[in-house]
Structures are given as C-alpha cells and as structure tokens.
C-alpha positions in Angstrom: 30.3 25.6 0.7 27.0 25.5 -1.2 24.2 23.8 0.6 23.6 20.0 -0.6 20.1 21.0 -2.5 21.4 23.6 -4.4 20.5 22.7 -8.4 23.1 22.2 -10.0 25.5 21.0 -6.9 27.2 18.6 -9.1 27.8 20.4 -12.1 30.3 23.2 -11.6 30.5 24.5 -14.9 26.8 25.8 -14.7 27.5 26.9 -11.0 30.1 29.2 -12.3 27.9 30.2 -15.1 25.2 31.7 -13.0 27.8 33.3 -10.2 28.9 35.2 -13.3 25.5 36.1 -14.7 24.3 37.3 -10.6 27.8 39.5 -10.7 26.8 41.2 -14.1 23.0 41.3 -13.1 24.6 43.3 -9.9 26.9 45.6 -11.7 23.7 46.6 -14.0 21.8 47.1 -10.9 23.9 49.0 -8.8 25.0 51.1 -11.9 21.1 51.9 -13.1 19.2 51.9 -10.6 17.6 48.9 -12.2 17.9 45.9 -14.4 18.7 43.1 -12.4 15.9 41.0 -12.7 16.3 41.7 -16.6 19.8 40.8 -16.7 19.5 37.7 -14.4 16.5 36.3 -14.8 15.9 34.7 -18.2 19.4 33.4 -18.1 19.1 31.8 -14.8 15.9 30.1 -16.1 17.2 28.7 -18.5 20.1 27.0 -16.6 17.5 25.9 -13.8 14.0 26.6 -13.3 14.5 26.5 -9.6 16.6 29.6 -9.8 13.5 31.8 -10.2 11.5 33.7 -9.3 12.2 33.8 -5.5 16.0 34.0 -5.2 16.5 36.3 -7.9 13.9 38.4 -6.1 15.7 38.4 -3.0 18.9 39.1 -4.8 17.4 42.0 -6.3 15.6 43.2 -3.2 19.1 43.3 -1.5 20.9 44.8 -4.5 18.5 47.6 -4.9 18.4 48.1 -1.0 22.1 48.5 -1.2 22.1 50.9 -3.9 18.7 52.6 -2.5 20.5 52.9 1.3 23.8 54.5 -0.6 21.7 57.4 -2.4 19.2 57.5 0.2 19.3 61.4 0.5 18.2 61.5 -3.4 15.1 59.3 -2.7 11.8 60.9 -3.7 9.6 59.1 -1.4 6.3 60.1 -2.5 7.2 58.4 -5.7 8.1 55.4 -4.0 4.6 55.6 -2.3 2.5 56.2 -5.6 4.4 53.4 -7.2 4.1 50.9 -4.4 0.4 50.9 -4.4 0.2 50.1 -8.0 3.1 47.6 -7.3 1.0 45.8 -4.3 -2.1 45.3 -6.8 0.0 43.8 -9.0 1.8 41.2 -6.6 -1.7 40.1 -5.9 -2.7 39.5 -9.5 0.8 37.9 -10.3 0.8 35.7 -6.9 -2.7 34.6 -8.1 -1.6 33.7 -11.6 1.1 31.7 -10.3 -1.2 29.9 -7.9 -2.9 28.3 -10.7 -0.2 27.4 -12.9 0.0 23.0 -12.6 3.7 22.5 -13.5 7.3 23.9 -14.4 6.5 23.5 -18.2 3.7 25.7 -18.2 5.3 28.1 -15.4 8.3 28.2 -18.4 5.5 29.1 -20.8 4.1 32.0 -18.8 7.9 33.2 -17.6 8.7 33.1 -21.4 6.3 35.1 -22.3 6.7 37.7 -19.8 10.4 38.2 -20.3 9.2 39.0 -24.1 7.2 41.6 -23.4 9.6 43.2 -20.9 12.1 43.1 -23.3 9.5 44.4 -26.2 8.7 47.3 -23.7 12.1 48.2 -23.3 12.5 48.4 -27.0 9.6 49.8 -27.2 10.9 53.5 -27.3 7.6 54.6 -25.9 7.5 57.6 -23.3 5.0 57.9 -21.1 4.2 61.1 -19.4 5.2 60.7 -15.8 2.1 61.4 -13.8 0.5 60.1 -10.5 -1.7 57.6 -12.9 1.1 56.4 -15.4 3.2 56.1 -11.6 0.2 53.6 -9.9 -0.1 51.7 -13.7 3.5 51.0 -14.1 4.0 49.8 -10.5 0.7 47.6 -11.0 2.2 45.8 -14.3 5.8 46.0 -12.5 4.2 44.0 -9.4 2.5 41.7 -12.0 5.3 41.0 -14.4 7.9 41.0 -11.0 6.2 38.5 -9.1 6.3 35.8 -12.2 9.5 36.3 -13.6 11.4 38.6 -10.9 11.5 41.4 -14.3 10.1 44.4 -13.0 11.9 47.3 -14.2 10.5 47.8 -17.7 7.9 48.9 -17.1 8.4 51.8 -14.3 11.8 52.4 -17.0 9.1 53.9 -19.8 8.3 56.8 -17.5 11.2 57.8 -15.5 13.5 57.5 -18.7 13.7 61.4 -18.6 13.5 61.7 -15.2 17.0 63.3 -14.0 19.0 60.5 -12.9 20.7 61.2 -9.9 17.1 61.2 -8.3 15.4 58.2 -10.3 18.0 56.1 -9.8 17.7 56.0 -5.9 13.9 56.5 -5.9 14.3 53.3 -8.3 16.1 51.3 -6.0 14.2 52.3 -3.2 10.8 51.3 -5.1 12.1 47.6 -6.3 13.8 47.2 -2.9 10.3 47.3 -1.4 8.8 45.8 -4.2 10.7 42.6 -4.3 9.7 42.4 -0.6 5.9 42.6 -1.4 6.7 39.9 -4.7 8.2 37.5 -2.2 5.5 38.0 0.4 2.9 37.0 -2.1 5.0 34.6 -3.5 5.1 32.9 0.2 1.4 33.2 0.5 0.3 30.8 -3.0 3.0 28.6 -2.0 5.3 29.4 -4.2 8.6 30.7 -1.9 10.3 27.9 0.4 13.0 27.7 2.3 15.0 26.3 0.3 15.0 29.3 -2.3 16.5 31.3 0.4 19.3 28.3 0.9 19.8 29.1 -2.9 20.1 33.0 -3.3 22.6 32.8 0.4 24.9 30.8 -1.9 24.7 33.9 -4.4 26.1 36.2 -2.1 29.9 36.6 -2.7 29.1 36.8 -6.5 26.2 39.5 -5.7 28.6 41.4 -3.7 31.2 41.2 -6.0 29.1 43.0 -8.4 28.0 45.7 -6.4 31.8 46.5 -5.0 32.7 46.1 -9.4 30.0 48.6 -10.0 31.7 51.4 -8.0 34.8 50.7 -9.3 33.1 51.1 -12.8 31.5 54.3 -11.6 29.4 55.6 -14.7 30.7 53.7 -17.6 27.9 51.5 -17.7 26.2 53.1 -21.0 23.5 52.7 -23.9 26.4 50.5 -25.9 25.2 47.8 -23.1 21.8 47.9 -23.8 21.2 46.0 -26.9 23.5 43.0 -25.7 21.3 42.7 -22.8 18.0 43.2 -24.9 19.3 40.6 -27.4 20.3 37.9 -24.8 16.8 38.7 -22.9 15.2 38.5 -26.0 16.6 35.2 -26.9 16.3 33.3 -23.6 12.4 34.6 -23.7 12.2 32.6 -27.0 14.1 29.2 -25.8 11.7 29.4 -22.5 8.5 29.6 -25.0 9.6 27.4 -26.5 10.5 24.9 -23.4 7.1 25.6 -22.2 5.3 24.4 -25.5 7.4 21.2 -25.4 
C-alpha cells in the first residue's frame, strides 16, 4: 500500500514507470559499484520533482550499503577515508546552494544542469591520475554534484576507471554508502529532507530489492554496450529539465 502523499498516488501508469526505473537504477548499482543516482535520478525528475534528491539518496545509500556490506573484505578503507573528506566539503557547499534556491523551477534549472555535466564527465574520456589529491577533489565535486541531484558517481568514476575492479567496486559502494548519508544529513540541515521523502523512498523498496536480487542473477553481464543508453537517456532528461527550469 503506498502512503496517501506519495506523488503520483493516482496515476498508476507513472507509479509503475519509476518502480521500473529504481529496479534498473539497482541492477546498475549493485552490478558497478555505482550508477544509481545516474540511472535514476534524471528520470525520476522528470516524472516528479518530489522524487529527488532525498529518496533517491536514501535509495542509493541502501543500495550501495548492500553491495558495500557483500564485498566488505575488498573495501580499501583508507580510500573511503581520503574520499569522504572531500565528499563532506562538498555536502556543505551543495546543502548551501540548495538553501538559496526560491522554487522547484529554478531547483529544475540547477538539477538540469548538473545531470549535464555528470553525464559530460562521464563522456568525457578523461583519466585522472589516482592520487590522494585527485581522491579529496573528486569526493568534494561528488559531495557537491550528490547533494543537488543525488549524481555522484561521475566524478570519483574518472579516477578509479583503471583501478582493478574487484576492489573499486566495494570501496565504491562503501564511499557513496557513507556519502549519501552525509548528502542527506545536510540536506536535513537547509531544510530540504522531510519526512515525507522517507514515506516516499519506503514505498521504493520491493522494486529496489528486486534489483539488487536481478543483479546477482545477472552476475557480470552488465557491460560497456549499456553505457551509452544510459548516457543518452541521462543526457536527454538533463536537457528537458533545463529546459523546464527556464520555463
């Protein structure tokens, strides 16, 4: 049963619609180490504002504490460290951003125009050499771009993309398990998390689940033949948020 406030309570359709697009965002998740925010977020948006940034973040916290707990032998916990101080500088600057946006138009506009330049980094085909600076910069602009939008991963995915991935992915998870909890903390702090928001991401559970048990089923198949269907229907939903926001 879906609690009475949840948007879209009377439309079905769109209800099923984002239970599918949490399921995928988990499969992604659960099979990378990261991507959830990526996968979910712009789409969510665009069916209902109210859908980000706080329940996808707590979605993604529990999906990557899920994955993070399963591989927790693999986790390089200095990493995690390094990054999260970057990451907490970043939460503050994003928390404060947010703080002085005035409505849902212009919080489209910014949440646009973040997605963009997640998915432009991801495109990018930059490489960054991994070092403890590069580790405290990317968590900083992963903390910033995360607590907006709930799309951290691009960033700390331009230096660990030649990491070996039986330890990134964990030490991933671990990192944007504890990062979501920092984004939300600040998020509840400028007054931007409510209760509600938790009402909401409770009723994307099962479909969450679902996508973590489908991602172990799928083992590694999830490949680079995925990634420009995600970067093109990021990409796009960047664009229609703009262009919501200018509206």
């Amino acid at each position: 049963m879906l609690p009475a406030d949840f948007p879209l309570a009377d439309q079905p359709w769109l209800i099923l619609t984002a239970f599918v697009i949490v399921m995928v965002a988990s499969i992604v998740q659960a099979g990378l180490g990261m991507g959830f925010g990526l996968t979910a977020s712009p789409l969510l948006a665009l069916i209902d504002p109210h859908l980000v940034p706080v329940p996808t973040l707590i979605m993604g916290m529990v999906t990557a504490g899920l994955g993070g707990w399963r591989e927790r032998g693999s986790i390089i916990w200095p990493e995690v460290g390094i990054g999260m101080a970057g990451r907490l500088l970043g939460v503050a600057c994003g928390a404060l951003v947010l703080s002085l946006l005035v409505d849902r138009k212009a919080f489209m506009l910014v949440f646009g125009i973040m997605v963009g330049i997640a998915v432009l980094l991801s495109l990018s085909g930059w490489r960054w050499k991994f070092s403890t600076s590069s580790l405290v910069a990317m968590g900083w602009l992963s903390g910033l771009m995360g607590t907006i939008t709930s799309v951290g991963a691009p960033p700390l995915a331009l230096i660990y993309q030649d990491r070996q991935p039986g330890a990134a992915r964990p030490t991933l998870s671990a990192f944007f398990a504890l990062g979501c909890a920092a984004s939300l903390a600040g998020l509840a702090v400028s007054g931007w998390a409510h209760l509600a928001d938790l009402y909401i991401a409770l009723a994307m559970v099962p479909p969450m689940l679902a996508g973590v048990f489908a991602a172990r089923r799928i083992g590694g198949r999830l490949d680079s033949r995925f990634r420009p269907a995600l970067m093109a229907i990021s990409g796009t939903a960047a664009v229609i948020l703009i262009a919501r926001g200018l509206m």
